[in-house]
C-alpha positions as CSV (number, residue, x, y, z in Angstrom):
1,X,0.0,0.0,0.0
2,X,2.7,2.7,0.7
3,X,4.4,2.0,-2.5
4,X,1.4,2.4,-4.3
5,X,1.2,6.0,-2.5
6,X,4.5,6.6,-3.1
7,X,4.3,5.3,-6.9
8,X,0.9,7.7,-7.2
9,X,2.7,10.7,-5.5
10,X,6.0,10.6,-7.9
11,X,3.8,10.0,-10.6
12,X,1.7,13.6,-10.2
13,X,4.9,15.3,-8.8
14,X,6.2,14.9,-12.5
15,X,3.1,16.0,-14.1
16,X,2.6,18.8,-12.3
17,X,6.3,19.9,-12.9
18,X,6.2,19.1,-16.6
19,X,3.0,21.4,-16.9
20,X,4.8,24.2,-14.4
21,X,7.7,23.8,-17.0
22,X,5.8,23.9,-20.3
23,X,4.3,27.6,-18.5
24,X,7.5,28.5,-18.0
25,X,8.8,27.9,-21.3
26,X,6.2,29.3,-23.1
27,X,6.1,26.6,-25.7
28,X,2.0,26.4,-25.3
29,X,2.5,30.1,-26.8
30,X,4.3,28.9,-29.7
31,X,1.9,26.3,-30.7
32,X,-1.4,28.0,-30.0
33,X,0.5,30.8,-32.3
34,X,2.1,28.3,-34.5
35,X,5.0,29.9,-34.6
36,X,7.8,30.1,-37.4
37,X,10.8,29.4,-35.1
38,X,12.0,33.0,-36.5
39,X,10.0,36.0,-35.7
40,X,10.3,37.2,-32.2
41,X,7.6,36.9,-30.0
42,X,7.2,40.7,-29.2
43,X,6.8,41.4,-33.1
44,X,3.5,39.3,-32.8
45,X,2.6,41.9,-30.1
46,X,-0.3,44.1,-32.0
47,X,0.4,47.7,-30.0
48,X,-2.4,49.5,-30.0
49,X,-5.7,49.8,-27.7
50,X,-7.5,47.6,-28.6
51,X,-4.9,44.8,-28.1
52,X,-3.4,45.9,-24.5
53,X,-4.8,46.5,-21.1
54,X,-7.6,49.6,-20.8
55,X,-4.4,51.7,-19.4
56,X,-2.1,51.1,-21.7
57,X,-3.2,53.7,-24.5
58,X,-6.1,55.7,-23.1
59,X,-8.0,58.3,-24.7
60,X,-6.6,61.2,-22.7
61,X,-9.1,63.6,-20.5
62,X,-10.8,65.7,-22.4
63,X,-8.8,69.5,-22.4
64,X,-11.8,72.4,-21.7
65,X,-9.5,75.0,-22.3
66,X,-9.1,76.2,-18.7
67,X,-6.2,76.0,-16.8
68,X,-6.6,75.2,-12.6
69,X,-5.3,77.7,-10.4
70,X,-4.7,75.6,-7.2
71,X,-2.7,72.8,-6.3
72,X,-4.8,69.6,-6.6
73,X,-4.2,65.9,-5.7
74,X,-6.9,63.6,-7.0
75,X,-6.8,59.6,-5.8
76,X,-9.4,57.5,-7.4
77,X,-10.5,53.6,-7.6
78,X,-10.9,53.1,-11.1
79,X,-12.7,49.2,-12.7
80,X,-12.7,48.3,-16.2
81,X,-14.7,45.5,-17.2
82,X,-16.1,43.3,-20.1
83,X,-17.2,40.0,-21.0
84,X,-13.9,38.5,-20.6
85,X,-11.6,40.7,-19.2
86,X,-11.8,42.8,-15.8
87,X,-8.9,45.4,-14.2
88,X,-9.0,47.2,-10.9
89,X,-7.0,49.9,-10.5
90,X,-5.3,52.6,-8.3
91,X,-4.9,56.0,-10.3
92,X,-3.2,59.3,-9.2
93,X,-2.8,62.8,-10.6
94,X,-1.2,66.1,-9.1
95,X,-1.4,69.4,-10.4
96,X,1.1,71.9,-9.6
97,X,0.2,75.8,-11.1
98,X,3.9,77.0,-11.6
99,X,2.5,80.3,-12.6
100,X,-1.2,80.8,-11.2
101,X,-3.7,81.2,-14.3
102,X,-1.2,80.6,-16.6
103,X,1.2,78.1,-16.5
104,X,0.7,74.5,-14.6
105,X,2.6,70.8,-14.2
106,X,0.2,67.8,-14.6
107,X,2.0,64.2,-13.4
108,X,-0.3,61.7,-13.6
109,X,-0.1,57.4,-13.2
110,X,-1.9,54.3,-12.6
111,X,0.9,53.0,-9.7
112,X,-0.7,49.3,-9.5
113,X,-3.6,47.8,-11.7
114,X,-5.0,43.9,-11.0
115,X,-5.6,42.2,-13.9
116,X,-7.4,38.7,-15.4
117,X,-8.8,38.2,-18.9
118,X,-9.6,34.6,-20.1
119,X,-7.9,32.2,-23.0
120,X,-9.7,33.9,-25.6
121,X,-8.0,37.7,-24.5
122,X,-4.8,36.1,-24.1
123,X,-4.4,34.5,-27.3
124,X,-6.0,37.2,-29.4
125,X,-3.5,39.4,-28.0
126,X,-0.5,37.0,-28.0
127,X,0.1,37.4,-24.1
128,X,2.7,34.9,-22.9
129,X,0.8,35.4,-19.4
130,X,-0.8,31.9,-19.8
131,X,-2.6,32.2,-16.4
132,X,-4.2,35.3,-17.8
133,X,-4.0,37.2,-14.5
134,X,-1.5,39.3,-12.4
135,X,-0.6,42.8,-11.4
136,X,1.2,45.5,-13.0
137,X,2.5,49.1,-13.3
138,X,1.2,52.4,-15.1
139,X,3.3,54.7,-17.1
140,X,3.9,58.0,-15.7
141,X,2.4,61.1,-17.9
142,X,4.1,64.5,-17.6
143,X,2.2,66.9,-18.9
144,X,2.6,70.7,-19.3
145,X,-0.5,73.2,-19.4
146,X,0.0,76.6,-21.2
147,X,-3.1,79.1,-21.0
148,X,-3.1,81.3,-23.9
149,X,-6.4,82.9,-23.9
150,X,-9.1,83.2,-20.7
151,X,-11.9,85.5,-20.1
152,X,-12.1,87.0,-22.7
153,X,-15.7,88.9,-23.5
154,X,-15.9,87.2,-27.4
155,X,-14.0,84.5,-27.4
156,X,-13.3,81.2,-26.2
157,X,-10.6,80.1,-23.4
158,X,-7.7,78.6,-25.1
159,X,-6.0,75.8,-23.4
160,X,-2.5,74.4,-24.6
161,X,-0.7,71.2,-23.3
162,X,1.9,68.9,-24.2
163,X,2.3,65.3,-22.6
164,X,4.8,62.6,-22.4
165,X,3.9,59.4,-21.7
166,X,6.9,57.6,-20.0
167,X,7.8,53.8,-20.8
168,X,7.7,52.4,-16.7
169,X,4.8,50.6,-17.1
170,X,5.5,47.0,-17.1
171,X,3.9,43.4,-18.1
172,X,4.8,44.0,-21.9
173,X,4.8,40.2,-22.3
174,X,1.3,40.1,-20.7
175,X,0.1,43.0,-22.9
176,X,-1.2,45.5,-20.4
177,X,1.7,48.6,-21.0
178,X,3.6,49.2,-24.2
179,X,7.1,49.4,-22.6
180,X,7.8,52.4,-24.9
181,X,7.6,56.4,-24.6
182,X,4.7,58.3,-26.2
183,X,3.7,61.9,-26.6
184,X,0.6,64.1,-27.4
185,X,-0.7,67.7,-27.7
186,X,-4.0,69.4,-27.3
187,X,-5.7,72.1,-28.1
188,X,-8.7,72.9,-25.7
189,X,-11.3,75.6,-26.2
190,X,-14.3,76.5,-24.3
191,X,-17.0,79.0,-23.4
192,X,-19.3,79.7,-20.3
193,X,-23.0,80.8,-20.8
194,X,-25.3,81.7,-17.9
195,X,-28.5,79.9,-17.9
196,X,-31.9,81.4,-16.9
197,X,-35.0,79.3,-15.4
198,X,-32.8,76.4,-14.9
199,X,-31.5,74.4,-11.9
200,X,-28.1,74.9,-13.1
201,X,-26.5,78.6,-13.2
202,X,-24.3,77.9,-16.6
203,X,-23.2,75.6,-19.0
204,X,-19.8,75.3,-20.6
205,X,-19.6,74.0,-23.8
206,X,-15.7,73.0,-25.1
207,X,-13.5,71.0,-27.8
208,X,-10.1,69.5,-28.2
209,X,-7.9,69.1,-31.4
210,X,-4.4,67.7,-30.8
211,X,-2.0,65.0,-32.0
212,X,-1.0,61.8,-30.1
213,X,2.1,59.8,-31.1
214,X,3.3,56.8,-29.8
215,X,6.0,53.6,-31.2
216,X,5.2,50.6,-32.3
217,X,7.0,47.2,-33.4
218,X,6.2,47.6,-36.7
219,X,9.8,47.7,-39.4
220,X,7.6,49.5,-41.7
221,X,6.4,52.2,-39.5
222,X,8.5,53.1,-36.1
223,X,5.3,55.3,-35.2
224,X,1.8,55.6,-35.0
225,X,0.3,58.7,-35.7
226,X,-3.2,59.8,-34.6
227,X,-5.9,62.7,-34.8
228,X,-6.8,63.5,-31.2
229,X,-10.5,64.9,-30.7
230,X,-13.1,65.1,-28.4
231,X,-16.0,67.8,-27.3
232,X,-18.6,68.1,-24.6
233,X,-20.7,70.0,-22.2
234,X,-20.7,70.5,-18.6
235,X,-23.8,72.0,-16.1
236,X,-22.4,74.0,-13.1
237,X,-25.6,74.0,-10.4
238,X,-22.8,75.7,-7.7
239,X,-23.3,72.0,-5.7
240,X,-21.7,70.0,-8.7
241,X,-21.0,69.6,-12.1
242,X,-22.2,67.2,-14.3
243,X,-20.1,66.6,-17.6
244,X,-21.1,64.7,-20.9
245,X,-18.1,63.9,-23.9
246,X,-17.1,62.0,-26.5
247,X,-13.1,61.8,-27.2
248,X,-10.9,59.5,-29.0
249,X,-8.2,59.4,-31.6
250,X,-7.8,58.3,-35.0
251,X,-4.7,56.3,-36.0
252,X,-3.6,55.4,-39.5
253,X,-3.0,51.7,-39.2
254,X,-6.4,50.9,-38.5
255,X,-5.2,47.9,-36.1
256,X,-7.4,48.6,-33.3
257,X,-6.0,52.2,-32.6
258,X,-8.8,53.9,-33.5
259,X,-10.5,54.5,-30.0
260,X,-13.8,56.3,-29.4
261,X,-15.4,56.8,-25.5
262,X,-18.1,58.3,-24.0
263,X,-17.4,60.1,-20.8
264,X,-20.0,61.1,-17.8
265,X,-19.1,62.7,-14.9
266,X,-20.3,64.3,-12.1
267,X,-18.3,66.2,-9.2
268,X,-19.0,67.6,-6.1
269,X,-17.6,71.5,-5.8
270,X,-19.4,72.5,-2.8
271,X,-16.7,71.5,0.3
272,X,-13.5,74.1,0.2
273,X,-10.6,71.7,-0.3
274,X,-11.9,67.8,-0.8
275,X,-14.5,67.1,-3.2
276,X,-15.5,63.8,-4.6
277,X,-16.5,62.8,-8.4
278,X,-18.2,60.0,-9.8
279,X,-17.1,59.1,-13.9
280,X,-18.7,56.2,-16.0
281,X,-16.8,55.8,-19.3
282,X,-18.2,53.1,-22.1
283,X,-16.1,52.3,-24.7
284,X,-17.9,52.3,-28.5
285,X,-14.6,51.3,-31.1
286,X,-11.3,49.7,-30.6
287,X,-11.9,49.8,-26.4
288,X,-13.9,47.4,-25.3
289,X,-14.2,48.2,-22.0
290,X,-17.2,49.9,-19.0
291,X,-15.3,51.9,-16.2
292,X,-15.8,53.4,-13.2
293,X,-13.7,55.9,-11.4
294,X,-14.5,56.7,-8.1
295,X,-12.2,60.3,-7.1
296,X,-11.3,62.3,-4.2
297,X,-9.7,65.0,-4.9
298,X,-7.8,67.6,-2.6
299,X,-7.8,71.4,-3.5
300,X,-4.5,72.7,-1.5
301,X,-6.0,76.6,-1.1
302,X,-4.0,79.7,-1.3
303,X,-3.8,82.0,1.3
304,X,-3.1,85.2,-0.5
């Protein structure tokens, strides 16, 4: 009887460590993928959003063309889900005005995000991550605000900003962050009207041109190039704001980096310094994700 145990025992021990191994070697990758024993593995990588992780290649927030004048930290819980594929997230973003009104620092990341997608996500985006689930880092975006027009009694605040998207997210192999640097600009305009006979006291109306850039591992094209867009309207009731949008870009491979989002939002502005906001975002093209971000952010008031 014990060397039947014992026989049963060694024989599972080297099963289980011949299917630990065949993980570890990847070679269930190169089958499923049938691969040509030439090409690396990170050209079959397809580097765009609609074949990595939800925070990977967002569409950026939507610029209204007015700068903030206060120091702000905002710290939000952020879920992304779909049939077979959901993330949880931390996200983070402090801005610093370096000249009030004018001139402000944006640094923004996602500093741990959960992840798990199924067999179908994993092959269809060539993750080597045959378990399907794990944890990873965000890149860090630097972003620079310019405000070139504001208040003014004909036209529209003009909002300028150029962002740089570092490469220190990680997971590459799994597909949920790029592992290379990015950039984009924007253009933001907007315009305040008063409302009369209305529970809300205005509504600002605003639009965003710009250009988003970031690498691929493509021989034949080192870059991606894409229109940036959005527009939108927000209701100011002097509790909250409530905020409807539509943003995206438009690259020219047409490999899934054509991304298109609705954004709603609604924010608290009532409290002094920490305020709370509430955004639903539903993917419509080449992001196939619902997410929620829950936000508290902390105004840092001036005392001059």
């Amino acid at each position: 009887m014990d060397l039947l145990k014992t026989t049963f025992f060694v024989f599972f021990l080297i099963i289980g460590n011949n299917i630990s191994l065949a993980q570890n070697d990847h070679s269930w990758w190169y089958e499923i993928h049938q691969h040509d024993g030439v090409t690396s593995w990170e050209d079959y990588l397809i580097i765009s959003p609609g074949y990595f992780g939800p925070n990977a290649l967002p569409v950026p927030i939507i610029n209204q063309g007015l700068i903030k004048n206060e120091l702000e930290l905002e710290v939000a819980f952020e879920g992304h889900y779909n049939t077979h594929e959901q993330t949880n997230n931390l996200f983070t973003q402090l801005f610093i005005p370096l000249q009030k009104d004018k001139v402000g620092l944006q640094l923004s990341i996602v500093p741990v995000e959960f992840f798990s997608y199924d067999t179908l996500i994993r092959d269809q985006r060539f993750s080597r991550n045959y378990e399907g689930k794990g944890s990873a880092i965000g890149d860090l975006y630097i972003g620079t605000q310019i405000q070139l027009l504001r208040n003014h009694p004909k036209w529209p605040d003009i909002l300028f900003g150029i962002n740089l998207r570092t490469a220190s997210g990680n997971r590459y192999s799994s597909a949920r962050f790029i592992d290379s640097p990015g950039y984009f600009f924007d253009l933001g305009l907007g315009k305040s009207y008063t409302l009369k006979k209305s529970p809300f006291h205005s509504i600002r109306t605003y639009a965003m041109l710009g250009f988003y850039v970031w690498q691929t591992n493509l021989n034949a094209y080192f870059q991606n190039d894409a229109f940036l867009y959005g527009a939108g309207f927000q209701l100011y009731s002097g509790l909250f704001t409530i905020s409807n949008e539509l943003g995206g870009y438009y690259g020219y491979l047409d490999n899934g980096d054509r991304p298109l989002v609705y954004r709603f939002r609604m924010q608290l502005t009532q409290m002094k310094s920490l305020n709370f906001s509430l955004q639903f975002e539903h993917g419509i093209k080449d992001y196939n994700f619902r997410s929620l971000r829950f936000s508290a952010l902390y105004s840092f008031k001036s005392n001059k």
